[in-house]
Residue frames as qw, qx, qy, qz and C-alpha x, y, z in Angstrom:
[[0.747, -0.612, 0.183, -0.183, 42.06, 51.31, 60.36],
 [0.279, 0.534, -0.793, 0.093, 45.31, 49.82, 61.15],
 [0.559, -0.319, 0.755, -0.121, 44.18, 46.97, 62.76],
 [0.825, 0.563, -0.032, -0.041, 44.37, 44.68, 60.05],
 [0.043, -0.568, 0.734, -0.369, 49.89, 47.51, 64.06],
 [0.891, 0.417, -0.160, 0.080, 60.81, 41.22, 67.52],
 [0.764, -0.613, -0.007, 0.200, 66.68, 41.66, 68.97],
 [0.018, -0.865, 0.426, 0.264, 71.04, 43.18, 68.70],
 [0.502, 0.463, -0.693, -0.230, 72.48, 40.91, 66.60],
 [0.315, 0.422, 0.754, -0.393, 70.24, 38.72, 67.22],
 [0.245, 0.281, 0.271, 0.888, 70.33, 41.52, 65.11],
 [0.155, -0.152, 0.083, -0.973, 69.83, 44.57, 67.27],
 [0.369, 0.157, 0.702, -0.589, 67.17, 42.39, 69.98],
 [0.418, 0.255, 0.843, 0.222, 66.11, 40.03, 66.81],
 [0.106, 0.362, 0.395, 0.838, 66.05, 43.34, 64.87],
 [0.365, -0.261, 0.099, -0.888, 63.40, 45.24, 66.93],
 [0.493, 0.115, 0.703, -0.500, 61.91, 42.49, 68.19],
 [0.628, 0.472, 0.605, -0.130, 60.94, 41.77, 64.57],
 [0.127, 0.654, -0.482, -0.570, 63.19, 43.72, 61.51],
 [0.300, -0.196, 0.865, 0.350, 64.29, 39.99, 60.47],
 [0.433, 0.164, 0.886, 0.029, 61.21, 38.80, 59.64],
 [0.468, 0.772, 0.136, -0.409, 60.55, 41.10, 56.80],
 [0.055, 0.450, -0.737, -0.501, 63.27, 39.55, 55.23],
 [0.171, -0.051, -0.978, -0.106, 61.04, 36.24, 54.91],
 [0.381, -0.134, 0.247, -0.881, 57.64, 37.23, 55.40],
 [0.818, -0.017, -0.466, -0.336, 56.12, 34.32, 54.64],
 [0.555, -0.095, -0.776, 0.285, 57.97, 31.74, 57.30],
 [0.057, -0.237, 0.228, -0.943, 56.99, 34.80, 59.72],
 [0.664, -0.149, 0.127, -0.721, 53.72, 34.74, 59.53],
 [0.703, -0.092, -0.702, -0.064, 53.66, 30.60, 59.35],
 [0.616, -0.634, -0.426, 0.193, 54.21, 30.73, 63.36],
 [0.109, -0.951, 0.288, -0.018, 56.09, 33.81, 66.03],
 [0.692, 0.205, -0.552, 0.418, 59.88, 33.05, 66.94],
 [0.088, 0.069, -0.521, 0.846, 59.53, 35.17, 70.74],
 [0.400, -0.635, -0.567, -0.339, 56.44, 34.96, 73.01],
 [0.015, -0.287, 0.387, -0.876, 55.70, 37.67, 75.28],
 [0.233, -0.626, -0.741, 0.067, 52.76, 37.47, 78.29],
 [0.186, 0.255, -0.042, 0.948, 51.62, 41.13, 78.62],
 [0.116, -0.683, -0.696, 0.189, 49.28, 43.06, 80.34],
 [0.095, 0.521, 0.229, 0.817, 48.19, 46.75, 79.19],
 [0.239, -0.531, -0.476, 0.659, 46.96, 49.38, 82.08],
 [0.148, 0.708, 0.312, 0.616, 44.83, 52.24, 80.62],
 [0.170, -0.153, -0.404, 0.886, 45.08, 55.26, 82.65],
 [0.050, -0.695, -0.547, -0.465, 41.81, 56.75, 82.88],
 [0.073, 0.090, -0.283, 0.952, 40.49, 60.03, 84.31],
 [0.401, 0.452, 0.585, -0.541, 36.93, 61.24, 85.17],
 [0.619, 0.713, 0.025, -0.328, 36.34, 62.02, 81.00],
 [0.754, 0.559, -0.328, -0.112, 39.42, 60.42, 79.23],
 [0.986, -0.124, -0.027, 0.106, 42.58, 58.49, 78.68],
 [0.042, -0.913, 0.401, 0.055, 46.07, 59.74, 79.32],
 [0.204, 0.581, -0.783, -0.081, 48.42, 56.89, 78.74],
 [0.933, 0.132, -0.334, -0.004, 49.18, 52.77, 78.27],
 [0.267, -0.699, 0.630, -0.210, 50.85, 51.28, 81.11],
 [0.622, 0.340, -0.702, -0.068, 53.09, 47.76, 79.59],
 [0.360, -0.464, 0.807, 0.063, 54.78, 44.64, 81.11],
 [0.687, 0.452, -0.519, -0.235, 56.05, 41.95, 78.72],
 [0.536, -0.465, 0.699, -0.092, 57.24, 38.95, 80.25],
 [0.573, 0.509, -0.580, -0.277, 59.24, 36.77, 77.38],
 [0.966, 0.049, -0.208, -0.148, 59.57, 33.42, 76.74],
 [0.815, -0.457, 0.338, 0.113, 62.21, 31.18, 78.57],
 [0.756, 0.189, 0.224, 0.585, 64.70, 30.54, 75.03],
 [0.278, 0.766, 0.046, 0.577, 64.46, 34.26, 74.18],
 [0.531, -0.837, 0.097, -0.095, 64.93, 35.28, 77.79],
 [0.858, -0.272, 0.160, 0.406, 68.27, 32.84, 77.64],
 [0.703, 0.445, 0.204, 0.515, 69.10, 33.70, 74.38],
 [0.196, -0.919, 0.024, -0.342, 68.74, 37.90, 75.60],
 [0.584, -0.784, 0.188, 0.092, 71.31, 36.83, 78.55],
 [0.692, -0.001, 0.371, 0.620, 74.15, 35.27, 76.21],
 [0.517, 0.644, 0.228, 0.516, 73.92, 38.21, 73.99],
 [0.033, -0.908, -0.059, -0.414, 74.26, 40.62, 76.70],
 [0.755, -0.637, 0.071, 0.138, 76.20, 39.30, 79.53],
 [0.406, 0.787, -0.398, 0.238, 79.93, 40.95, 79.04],
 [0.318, -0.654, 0.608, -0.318, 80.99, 39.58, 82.09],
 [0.547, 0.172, -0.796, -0.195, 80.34, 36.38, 81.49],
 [0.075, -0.023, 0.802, -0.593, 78.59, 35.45, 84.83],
 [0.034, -0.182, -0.981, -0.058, 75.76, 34.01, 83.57],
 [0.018, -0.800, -0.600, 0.021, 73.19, 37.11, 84.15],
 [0.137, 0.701, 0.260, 0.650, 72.35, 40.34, 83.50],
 [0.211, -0.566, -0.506, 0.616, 73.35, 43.34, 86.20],
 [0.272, 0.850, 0.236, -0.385, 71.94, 47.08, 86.07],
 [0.065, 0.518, -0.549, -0.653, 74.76, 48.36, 83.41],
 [0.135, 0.139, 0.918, 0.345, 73.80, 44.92, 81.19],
 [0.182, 0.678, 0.707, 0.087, 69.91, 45.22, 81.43],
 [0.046, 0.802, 0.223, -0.553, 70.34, 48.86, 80.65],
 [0.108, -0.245, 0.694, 0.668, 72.00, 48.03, 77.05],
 [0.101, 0.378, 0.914, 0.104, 69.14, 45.92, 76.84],
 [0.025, -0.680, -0.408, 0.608, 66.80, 48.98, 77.71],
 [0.074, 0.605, -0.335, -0.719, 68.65, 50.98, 75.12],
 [0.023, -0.172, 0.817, 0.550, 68.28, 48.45, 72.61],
 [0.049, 0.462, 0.885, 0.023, 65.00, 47.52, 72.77],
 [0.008, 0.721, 0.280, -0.634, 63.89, 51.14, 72.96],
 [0.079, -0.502, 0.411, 0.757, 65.45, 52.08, 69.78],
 [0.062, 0.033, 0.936, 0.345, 64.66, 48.96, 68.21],
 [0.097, 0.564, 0.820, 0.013, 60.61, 49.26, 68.56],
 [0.093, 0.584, 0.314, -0.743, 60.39, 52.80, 68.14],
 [0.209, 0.137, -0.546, -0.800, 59.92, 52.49, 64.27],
 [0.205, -0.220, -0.953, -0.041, 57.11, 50.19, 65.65],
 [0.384, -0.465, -0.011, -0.798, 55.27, 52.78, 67.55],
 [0.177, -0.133, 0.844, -0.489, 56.39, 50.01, 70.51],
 [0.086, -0.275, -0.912, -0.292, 53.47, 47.64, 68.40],
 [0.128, 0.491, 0.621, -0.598, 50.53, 49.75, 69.80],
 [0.083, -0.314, -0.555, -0.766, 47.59, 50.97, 67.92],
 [0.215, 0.467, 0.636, -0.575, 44.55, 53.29, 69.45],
 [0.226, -0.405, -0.456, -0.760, 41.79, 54.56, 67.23],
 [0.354, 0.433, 0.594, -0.579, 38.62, 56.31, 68.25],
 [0.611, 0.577, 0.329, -0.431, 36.02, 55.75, 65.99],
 [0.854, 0.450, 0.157, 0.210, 38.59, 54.14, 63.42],
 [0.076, 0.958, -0.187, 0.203, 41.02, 57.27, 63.61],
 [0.680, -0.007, -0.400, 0.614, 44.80, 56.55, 64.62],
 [0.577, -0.808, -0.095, 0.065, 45.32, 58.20, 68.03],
 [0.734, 0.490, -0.305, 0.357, 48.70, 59.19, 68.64],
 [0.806, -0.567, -0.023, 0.169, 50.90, 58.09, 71.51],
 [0.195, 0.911, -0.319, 0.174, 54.39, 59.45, 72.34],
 [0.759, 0.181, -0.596, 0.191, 57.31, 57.44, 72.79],
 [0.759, -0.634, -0.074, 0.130, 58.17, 56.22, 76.70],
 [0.121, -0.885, 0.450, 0.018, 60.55, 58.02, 78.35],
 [0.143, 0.606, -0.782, 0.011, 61.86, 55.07, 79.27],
 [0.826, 0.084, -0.470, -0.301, 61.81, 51.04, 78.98],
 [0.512, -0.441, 0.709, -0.203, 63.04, 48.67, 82.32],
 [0.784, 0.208, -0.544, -0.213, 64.20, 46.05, 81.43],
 [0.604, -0.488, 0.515, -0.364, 64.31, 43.14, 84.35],
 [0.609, 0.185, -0.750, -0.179, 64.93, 39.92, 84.88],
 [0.520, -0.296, 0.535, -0.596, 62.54, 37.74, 86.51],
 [0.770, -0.133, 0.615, -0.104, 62.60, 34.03, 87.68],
 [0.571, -0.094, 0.626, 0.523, 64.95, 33.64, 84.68],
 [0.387, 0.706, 0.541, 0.242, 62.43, 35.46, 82.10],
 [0.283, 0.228, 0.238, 0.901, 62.96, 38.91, 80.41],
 [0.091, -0.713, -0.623, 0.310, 60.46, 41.65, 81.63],
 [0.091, 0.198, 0.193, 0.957, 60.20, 45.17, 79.73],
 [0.085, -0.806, -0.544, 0.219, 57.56, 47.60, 81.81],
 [0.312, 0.041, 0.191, 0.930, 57.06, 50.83, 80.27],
 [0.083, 0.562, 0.625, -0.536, 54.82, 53.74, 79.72],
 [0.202, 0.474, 0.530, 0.674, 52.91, 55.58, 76.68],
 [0.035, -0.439, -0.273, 0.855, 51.65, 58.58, 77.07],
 [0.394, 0.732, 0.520, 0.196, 48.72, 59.96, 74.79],
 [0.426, 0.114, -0.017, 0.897, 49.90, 62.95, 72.88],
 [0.305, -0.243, 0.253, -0.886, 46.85, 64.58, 74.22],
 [0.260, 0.081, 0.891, -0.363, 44.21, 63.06, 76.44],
 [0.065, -0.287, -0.934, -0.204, 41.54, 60.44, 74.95],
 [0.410, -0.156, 0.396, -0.806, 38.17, 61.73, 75.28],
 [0.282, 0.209, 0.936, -0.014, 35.84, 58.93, 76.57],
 [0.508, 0.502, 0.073, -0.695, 33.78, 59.31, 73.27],
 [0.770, 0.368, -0.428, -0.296, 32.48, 57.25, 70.46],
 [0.977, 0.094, -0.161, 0.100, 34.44, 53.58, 70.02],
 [0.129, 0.900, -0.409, 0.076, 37.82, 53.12, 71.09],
 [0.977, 0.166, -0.135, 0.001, 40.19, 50.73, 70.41],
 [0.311, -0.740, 0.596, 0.009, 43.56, 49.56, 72.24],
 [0.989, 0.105, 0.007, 0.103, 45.47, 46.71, 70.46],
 [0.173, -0.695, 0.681, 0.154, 49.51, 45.80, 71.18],
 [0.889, 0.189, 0.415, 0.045, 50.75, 43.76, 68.56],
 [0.322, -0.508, 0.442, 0.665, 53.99, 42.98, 66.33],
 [0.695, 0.507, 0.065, -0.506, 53.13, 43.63, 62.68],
 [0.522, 0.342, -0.771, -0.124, 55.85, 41.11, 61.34],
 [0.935, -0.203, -0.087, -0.279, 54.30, 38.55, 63.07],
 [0.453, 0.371, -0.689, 0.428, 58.14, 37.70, 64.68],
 [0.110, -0.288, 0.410, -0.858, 56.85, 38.80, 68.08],
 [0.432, -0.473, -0.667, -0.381, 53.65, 37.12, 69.53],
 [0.007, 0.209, -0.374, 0.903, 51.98, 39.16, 72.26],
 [0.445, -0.334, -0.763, -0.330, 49.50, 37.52, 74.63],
 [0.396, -0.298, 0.422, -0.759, 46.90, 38.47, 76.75],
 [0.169, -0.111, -0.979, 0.023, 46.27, 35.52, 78.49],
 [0.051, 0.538, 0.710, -0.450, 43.26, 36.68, 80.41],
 [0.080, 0.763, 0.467, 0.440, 41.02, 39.08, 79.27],
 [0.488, -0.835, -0.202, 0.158, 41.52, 41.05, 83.02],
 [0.722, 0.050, 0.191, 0.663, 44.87, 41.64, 81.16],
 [0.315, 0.348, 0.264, 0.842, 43.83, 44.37, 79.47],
 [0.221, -0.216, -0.642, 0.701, 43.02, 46.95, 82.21],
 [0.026, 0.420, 0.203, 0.884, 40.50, 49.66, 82.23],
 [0.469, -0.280, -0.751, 0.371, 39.97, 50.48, 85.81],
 [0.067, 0.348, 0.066, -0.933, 38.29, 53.99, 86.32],
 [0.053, -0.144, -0.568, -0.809, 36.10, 53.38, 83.50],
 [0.359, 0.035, 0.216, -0.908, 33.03, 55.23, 83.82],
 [0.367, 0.104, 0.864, -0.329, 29.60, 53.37, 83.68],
 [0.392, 0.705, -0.060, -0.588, 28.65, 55.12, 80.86],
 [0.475, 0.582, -0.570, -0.333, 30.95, 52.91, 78.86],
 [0.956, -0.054, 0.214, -0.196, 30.88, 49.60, 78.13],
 [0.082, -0.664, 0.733, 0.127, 34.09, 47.41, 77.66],
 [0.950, 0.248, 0.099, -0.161, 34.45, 44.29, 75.62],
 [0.437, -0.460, 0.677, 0.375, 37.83, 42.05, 74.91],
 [0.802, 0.511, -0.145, -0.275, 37.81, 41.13, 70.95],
 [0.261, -0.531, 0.778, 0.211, 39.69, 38.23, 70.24],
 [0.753, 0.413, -0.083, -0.505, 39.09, 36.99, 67.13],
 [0.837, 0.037, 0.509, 0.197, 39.49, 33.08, 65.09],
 [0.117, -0.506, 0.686, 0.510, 42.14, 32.76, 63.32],
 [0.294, 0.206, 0.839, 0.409, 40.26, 30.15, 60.98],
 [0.379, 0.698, 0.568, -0.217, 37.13, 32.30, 60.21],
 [0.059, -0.857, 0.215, 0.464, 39.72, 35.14, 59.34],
 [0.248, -0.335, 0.740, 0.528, 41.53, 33.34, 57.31],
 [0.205, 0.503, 0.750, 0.377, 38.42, 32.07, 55.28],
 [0.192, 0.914, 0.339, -0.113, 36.84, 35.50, 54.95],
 [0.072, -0.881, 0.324, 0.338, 40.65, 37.12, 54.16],
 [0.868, -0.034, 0.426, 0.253, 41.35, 34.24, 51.80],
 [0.507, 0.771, 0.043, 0.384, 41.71, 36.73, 48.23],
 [0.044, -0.898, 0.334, -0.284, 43.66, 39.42, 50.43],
 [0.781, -0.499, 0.374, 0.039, 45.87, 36.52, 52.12],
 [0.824, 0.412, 0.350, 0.170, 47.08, 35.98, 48.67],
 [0.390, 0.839, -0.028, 0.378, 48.13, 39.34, 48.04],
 [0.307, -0.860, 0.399, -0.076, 50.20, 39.73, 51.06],
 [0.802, -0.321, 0.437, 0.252, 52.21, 36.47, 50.63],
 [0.764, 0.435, 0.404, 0.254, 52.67, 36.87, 47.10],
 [0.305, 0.809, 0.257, 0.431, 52.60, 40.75, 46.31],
 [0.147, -0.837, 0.219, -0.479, 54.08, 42.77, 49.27],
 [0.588, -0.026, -0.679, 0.439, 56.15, 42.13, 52.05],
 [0.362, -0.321, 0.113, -0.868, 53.78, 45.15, 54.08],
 [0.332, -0.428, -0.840, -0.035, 52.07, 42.47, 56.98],
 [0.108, 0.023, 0.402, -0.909, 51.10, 45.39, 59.18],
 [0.537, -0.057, -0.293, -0.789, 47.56, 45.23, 57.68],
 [0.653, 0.043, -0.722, -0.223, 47.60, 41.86, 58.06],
 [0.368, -0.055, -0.706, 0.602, 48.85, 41.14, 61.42],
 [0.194, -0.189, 0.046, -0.962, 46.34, 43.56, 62.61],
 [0.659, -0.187, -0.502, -0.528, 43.29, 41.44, 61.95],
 [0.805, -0.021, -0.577, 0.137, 44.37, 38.82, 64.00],
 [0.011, 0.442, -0.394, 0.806, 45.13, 41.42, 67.06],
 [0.259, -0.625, -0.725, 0.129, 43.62, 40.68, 70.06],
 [0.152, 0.384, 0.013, 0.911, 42.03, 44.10, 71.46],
 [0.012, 0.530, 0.571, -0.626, 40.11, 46.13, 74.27],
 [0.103, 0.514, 0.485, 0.700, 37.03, 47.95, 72.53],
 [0.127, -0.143, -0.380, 0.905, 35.42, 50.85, 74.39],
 [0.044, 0.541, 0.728, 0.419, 31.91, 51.78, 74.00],
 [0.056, -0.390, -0.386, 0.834, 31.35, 55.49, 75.24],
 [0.017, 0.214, 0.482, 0.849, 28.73, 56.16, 72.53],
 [0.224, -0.718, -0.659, 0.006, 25.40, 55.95, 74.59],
 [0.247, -0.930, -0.180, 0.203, 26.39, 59.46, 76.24],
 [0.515, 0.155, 0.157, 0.828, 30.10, 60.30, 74.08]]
């Protein structure tokens, strides 16, 4: 299982939203540097899932910081040419990320296809990226299934404040839906040997960062 899946200079939208911090994995994972409020939209049909619908809405310093790096005109914000660099960068930049998403059914990586395209806005001073995944073929509602957005260099912190965050409107009655959001102290005392090896032995936190995902779990097994 991968759950266990950061800017242009800034470096290139703080590397991908998160390149840097694989230089220093260790101060990384000590706290993020860029907090995002998000909210995930499954599409659903009458029998599966067809795509992940985003918005991000960034913190207030990164939002600033996002308008000095991009504003050529100097005028203090960001019009459509500007937040379309931004677009471009930030597209490019997360697509070695698989844009931090991870689905599994029944443990299995799913596999989603990159969004056409990324909007980038700017609202009541904040950064906003709304975008859309497609599944590379449609989900059936069957067995377990798991949705988690999250950066694996822990540069990036992605919160669902609510639980109501993570949509899944359409979903038959057949399945049962549950938010997992798991403690960060229990994890850490049951992952204490394997916390060792990742600071010490590997700069690879994907595994890590995972754990610590929040996630939407699906239960279509009673009738999968």
């Amino acid at each position: 299982m991968r759950f266990g899946v950061g800017m242009p200079s800034m470096s290139r939208i703080a590397a991908g939203l998160g390149l840097a911090a694989l230089m220093a994995p260790v101060a990384a994972m000590a706290h993020p540097h860029i907090w995002a409020e998000a909210r995930v939209d499954l599409e659903i049909g009458e029998n599966d899932v067809t795509a992940l619908q985003h918005v991000w809405r960034f913190d207030d310093i990164f939002s600033a910081t996002v308008i000095v790096e991009f504003d050529k005109n100097a005028d203090n914000k960001l019009d459509d040419a500007e937040l379309a660099e931004v677009s471009k960068t930030v597209s490019e930049s997360l697509a070695e990320y698989d844009y931090f998403q991870t689905v599994l059914q029944d443990g299995y990586d799913v596999d989603t296809l990159p969004p056409e395209f990324i909007a980038a806005e700017m609202q009541d001073s904040r950064l906003v990226l709304l975008f859309e995944s497609r599944l590379k073929k449609p989900l059936p509602l069957s067995g377990k299934l798991e949705f988690a957005i999250y950066d694996p260099t822990f540069y990036t912190a992605i919160d669902f404040v609510n639980d109501s965050d993570m949509v899944s409107d359409g979903l038959p009655s057949r399945c049962a839906r549950k938010v997992v959001r798991p403690d960060p102290d229990e994890l850490v005392t049951k992952n204490a040997a394997k916390l060792d090896e990742y600071f010490y032995q590997t700069t690879d936190m994907s595994n890590l960062a995972g754990i610590f995902a929040t996630r939407l779990e699906l239960d279509c097994s009673a009738n999968g």
